[in-house]
C-alpha positions in Angstrom: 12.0 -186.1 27.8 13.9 -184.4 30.2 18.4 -184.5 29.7 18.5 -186.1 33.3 16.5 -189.0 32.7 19.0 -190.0 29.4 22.6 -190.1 31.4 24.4 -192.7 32.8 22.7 -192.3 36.4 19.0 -191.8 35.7 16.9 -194.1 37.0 15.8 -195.1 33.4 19.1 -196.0 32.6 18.7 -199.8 32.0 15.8 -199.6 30.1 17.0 -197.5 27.4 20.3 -199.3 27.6 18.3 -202.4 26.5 16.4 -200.0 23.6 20.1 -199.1 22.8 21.2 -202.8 22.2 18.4 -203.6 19.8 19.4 -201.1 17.4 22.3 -199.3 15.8 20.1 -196.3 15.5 21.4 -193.0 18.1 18.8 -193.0 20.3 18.2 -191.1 23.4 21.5 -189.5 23.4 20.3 -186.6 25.7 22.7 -183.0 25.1 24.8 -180.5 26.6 22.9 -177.2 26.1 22.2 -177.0 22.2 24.5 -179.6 20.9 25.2 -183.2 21.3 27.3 -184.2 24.5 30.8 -185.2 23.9 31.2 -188.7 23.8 27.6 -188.7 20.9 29.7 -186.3 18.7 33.2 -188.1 19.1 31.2 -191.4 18.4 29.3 -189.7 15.2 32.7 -188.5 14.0 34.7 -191.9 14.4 31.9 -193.9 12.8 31.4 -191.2 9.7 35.5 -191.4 9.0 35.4 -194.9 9.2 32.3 -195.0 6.0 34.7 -192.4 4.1 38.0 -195.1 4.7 35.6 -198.4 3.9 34.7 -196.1 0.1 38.4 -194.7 -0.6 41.1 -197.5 0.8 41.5 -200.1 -2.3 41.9 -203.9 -1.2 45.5 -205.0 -0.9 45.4 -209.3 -0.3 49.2 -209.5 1.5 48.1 -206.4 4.0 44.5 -207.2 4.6 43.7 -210.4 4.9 45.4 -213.4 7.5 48.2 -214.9 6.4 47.7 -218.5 5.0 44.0 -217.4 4.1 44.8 -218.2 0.8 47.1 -220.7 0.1 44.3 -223.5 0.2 41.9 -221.5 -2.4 44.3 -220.1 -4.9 42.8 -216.6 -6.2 42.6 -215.0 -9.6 43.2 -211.5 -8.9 41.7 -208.7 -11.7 40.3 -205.2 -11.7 37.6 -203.4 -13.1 37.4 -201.3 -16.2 38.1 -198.3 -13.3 41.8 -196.8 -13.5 41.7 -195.7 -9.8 39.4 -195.7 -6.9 38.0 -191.6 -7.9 37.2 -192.7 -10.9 35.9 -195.9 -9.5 33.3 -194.1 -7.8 32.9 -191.4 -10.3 32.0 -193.7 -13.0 30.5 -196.9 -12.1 29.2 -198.1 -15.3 33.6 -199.1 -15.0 33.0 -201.0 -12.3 30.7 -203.2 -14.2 33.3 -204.0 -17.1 36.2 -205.9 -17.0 39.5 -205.1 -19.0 41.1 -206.5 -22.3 43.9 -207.8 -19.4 41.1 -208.8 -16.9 39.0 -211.0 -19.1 42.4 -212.7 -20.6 43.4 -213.7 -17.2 39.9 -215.3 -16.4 40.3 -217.2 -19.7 43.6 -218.8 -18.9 43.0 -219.8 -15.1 39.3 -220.5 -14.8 38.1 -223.4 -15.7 34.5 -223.1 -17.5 31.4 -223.9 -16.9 31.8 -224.9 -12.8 28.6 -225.3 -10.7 29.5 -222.4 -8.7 31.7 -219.3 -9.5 32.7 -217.5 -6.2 33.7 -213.9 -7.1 34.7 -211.1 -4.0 34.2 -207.8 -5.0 35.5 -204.2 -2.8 32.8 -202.8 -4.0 31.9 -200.0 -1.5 33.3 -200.9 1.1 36.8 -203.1 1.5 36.6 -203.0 5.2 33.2 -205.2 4.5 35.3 -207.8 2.1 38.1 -207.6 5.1 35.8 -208.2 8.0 33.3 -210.5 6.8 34.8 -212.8 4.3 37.7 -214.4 6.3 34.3 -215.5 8.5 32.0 -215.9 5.9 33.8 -217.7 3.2 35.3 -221.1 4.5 31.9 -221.8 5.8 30.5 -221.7 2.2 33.3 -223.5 0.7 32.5 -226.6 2.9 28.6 -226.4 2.2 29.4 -226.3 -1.5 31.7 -229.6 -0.9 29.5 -231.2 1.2 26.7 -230.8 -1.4 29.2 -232.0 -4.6 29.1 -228.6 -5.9 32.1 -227.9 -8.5 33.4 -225.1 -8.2 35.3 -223.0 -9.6 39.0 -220.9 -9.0 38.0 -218.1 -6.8 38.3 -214.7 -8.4 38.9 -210.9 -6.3 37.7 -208.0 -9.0 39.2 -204.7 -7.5 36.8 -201.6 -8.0 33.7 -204.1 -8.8 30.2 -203.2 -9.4 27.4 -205.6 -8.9 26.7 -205.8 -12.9 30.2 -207.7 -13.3 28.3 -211.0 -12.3 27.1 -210.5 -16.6 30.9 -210.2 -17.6 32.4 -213.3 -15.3 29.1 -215.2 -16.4 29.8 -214.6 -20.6 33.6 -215.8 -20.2 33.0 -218.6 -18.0 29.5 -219.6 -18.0 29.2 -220.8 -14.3 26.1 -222.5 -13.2 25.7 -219.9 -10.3 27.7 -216.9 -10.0 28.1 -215.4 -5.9 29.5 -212.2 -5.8 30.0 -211.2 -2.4 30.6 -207.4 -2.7 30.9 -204.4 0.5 28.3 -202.2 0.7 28.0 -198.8 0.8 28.7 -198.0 4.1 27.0 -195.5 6.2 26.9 -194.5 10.4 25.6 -197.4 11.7 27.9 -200.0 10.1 31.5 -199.7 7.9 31.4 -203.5 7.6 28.2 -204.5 6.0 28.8 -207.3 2.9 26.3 -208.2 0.5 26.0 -211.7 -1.8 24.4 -211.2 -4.7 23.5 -214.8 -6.8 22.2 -215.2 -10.0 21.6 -218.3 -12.3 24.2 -218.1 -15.2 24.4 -214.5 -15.8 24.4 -212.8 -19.0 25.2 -209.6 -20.9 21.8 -207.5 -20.3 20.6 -209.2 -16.9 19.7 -206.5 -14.1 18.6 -207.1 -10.6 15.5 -208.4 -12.0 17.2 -212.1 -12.6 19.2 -211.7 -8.9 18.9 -212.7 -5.5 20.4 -210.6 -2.3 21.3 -211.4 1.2 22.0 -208.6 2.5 23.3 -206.9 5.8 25.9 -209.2 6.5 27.8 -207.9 9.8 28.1 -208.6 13.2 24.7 -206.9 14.2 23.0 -207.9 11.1 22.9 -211.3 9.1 25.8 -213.5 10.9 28.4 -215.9 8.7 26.9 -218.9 9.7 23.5 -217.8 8.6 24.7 -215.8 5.6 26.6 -219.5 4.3 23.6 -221.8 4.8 21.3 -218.7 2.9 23.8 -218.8 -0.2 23.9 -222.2 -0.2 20.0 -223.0 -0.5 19.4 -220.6 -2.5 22.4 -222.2 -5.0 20.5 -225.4 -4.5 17.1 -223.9 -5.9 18.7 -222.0 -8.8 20.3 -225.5 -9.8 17.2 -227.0 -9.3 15.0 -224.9 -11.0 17.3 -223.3 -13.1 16.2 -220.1 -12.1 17.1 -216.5 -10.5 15.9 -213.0 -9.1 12.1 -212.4 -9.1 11.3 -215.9 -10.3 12.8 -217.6 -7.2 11.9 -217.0 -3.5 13.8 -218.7 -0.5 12.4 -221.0 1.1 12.1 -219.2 4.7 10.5 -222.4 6.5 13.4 -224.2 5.6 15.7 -221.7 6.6 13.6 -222.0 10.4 14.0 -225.3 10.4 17.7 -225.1 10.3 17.7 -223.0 13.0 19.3 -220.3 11.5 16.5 -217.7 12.3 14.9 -216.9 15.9 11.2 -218.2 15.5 8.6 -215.6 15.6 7.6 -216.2 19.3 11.5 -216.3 20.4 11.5 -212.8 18.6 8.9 -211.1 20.4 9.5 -213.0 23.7 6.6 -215.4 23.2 7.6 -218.9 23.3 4.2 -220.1 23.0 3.6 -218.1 19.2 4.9 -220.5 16.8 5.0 -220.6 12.9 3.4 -223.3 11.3 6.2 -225.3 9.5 6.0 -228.3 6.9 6.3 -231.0 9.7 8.3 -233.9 9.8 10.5 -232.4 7.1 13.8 -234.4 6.9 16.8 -232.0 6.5 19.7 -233.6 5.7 17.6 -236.2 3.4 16.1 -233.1 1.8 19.7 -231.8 1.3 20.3 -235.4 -0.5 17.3 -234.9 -2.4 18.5 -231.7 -4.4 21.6 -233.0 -4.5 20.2 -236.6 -6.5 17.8 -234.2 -8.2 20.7 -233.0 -9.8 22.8 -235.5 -10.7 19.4 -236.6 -12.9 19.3 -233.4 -14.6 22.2 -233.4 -16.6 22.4 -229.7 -17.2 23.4 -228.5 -20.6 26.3 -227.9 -21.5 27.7 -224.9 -23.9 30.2 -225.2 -25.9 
């Protein structure tokens, strides 16, 4: 395609400014003789030193997060079997371990054996755990009350690794452990959180046994989505007892909700609709799982 047709003033200017919006990806760019103009480069180089600050800065609660946030959800704050954030990402079989210090602390202000344990993790990224969980958070908080839920003391493991769901799930034997953790980052997003679920972790359990929603960011999988995913999917493990490979979400649900853009809406055809379960009741179905679990009576371990 020829350079003059990819600048500002070319007549095909708002069509690839719409292709533009529908993707993070660096399309159409255009150059200056061999290299990339200006502006692409200095774009390029702010979003690749904001990936390298979202791996190296470490999480600081005071300095990163609004004041208040957490007086109303008290937070037990530990780290990692990691000394320091090089070493952190040097070694992450660390980041999967908790300390002598860091499993004593859980033992003396978590109570066991919640419904739900709600864990934050830096992970890869702490600019993800800083952007998205002031957003993403209070929203599941209220759909775990609303559904009678207990849950447990928040906990923030510093340097954290997905595979520390096993550890928090052997000292305090949660019903569901969430571990909403940054990912790696990379050009298109700094910011991108993940939630990763499983039914009562153990020592041993891989990715095999849990569930992901992933892409949690502004362009990606919004708050308000990412909450109501979290919290069906808490309801099925609950229900069923179940996690990872054994247990799908329920997607026609989820369109039902309204949390997704039907499949004619996405490709601009009203008139191309999926075939739901209808005259599905939500909020009784909500009541259902919620009754369905009171008759349970999960074991309990000692």
């Amino acid at each position: 395609m020829n350079d003059s047709l990819l600048g500002p003033s070319g007549h095909l200017a708002p069509l690839l400014n719409r292709i533009r919006d529908q993707t993070p990806a660096r399309l159409f760019h255009g150059r200056s003789g061999l290299s990339y103009r200006t502006s692409t480069q200095l774009e390029l180089r702010a979003d690749h030193a904001a990936a390298r600050d979202a791996v190296h800065t470490e999480l600081v609660l005071e300095r990163d997060f609004p004041e208040g946030f957490f007086a109303s959800r008290p937070v037990v704050e530990v780290t990692s079997q990691a000394e320091s954030r090089p070493q952190f990402l040097a070694r992450p079989d660390l980041g999967r371990r908790l300390g002598p210090a860091a499993r004593e602390a859980l033992a003396q202000a978590c109570p066991r054996q919640p419904d739900v344990q709600l864990v934050i993790g830096d992970g890869l990224s702490s600019a993800a755990v800083i952007r998205q969980v002031p957003e993403l958070l209070p929203r599941l908080d209220a759909l775990i009350a609303a559904r009678g839920w207990r849950s447990g003391r928040l906990i923030l493991v510093h340097r954290c690794r997905v595979g520390v769901m096993n550890e928090i799930g052997e000292w305090i034997a949660p019903g569901v452990v969430v571990l909403l953790i940054g990912e790696r980052p990379g050009l298109a997003t700094a910011e991108s959180l993940s939630a990763y679920l499983a039914y009562r972790p153990r020592e041993g359990d891989n990715d095999s046994r849990r569930n992901l929603i992933s892409n949690i960011h502004a362009r990606g999988t919004g708050p308000e989505t990412a909450a109501n995913r979290i919290a069906n999917l808490i309801d099925q493990m609950l229900l069923h007892r179940i996690s990872g490979c054994d247990l799908k979400e329920e997607s026609s649900q989820r369109l039902m909700d309204g949390q997704f853009p039907s499949i004619g809406d996405t490709l601009g055809r009203p008139d191309v609709q999926p075939a739901l379960r209808a005259g599905e009741n939500v909020p009784a179905r909500c009541q259902d799982l919620a009754a369905a679990r009171d008759a349970t009576n999960f074991p309990k371990e000692g």
